[in-house]
C-alpha positions in Angstrom: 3.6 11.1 15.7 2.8 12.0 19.7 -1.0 11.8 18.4 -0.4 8.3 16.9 1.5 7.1 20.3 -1.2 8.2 21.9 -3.7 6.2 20.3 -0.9 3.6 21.1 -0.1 3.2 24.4 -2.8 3.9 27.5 -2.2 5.6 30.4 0.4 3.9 32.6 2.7 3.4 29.0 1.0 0.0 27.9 0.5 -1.5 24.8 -3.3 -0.9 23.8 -2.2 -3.6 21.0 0.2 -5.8 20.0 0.0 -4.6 16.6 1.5 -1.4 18.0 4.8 -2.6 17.9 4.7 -3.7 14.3 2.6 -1.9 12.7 5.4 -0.7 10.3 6.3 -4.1 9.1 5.3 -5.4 5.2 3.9 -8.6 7.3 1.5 -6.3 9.2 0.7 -4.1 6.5 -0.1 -7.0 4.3 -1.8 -9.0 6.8 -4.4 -5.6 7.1 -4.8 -5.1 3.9 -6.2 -8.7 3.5 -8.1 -8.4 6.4 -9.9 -5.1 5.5 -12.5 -3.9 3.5 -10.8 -4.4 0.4 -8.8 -7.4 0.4 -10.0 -8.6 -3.5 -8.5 -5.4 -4.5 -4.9 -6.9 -3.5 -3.3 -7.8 -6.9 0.3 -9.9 -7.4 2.7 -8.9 -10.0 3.1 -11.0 -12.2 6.5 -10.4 -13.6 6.1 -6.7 -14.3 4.2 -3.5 -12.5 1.4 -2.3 -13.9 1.4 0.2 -17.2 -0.2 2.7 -15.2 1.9 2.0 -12.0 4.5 4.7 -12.1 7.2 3.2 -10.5 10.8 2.7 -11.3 13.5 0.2 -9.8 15.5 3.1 -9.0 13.1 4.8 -6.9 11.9 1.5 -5.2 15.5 1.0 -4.4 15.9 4.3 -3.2 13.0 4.6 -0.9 12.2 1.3 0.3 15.5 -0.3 2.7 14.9 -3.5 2.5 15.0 -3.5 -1.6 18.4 -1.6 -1.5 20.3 -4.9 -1.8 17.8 -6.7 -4.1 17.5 -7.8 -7.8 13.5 -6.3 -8.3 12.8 -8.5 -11.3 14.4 -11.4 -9.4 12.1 -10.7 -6.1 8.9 -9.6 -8.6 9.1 -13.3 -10.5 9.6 -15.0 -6.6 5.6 -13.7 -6.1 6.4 -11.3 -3.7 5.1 -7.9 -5.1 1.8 -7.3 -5.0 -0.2 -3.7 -5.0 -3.4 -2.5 -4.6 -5.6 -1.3 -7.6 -8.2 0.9 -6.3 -9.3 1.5 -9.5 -12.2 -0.4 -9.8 -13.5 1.6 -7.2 -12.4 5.3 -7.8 -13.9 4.7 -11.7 -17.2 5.7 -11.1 -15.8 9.1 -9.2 -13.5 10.1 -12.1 -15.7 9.8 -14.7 -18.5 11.9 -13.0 -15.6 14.1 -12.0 -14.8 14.6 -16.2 -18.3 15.1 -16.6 -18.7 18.0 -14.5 -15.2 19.3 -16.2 -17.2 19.0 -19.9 -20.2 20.6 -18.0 -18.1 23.5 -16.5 -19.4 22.8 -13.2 
């Protein structure tokens, strides 16, 4: 954490960034995703998570605040879920990965 503060704040204690003081926030969060390298790998959810997104009400609830109060489905059908599918991109690396398994390399 000191290290991350550190790329933070400069010398006298300032803000390097405004983005320093929110960088926790969904708003930010989102607002880099869509702004980065990536952004077409940003995916809604469209009623439901996806089948091979392992996630359960009970552990959102549990481990994200601001859901603790919250009807998921409810939230989920109001548009705002959304989660990033690297798949697409990590596809090419797992099946050369499965190959080298078959190989025994």
């Amino acid at each position: 954490l000191e290290e991350f503060k550190s790329a933070l704040f400069g010398p006298n204690g300032s803000l390097l960034s405004p983005i320093a003081e929110t960088w926790d926030t969904d708003d930010t969060m989102g607002r880099q995703y869509l702004c980065g390298i990536n952004p077409a790998f940003v995916k809604l959810c469209a009623g439901s998570f996806p089948e091979k997104f392992p996630v359960t009400d009970k552990v959102l609830k549990s481990k994200v605040a601001i859901l603790r109060d919250k009807d998921i489905q409810t939230e989920m059908q109001a548009g705002k879920f959304c989660y990033v599918d690297f798949r697409p991109l990590l596809q090419d690396l797992v099946d050369i990965q499965a190959r080298e398994r078959a190989q025994g390399v």
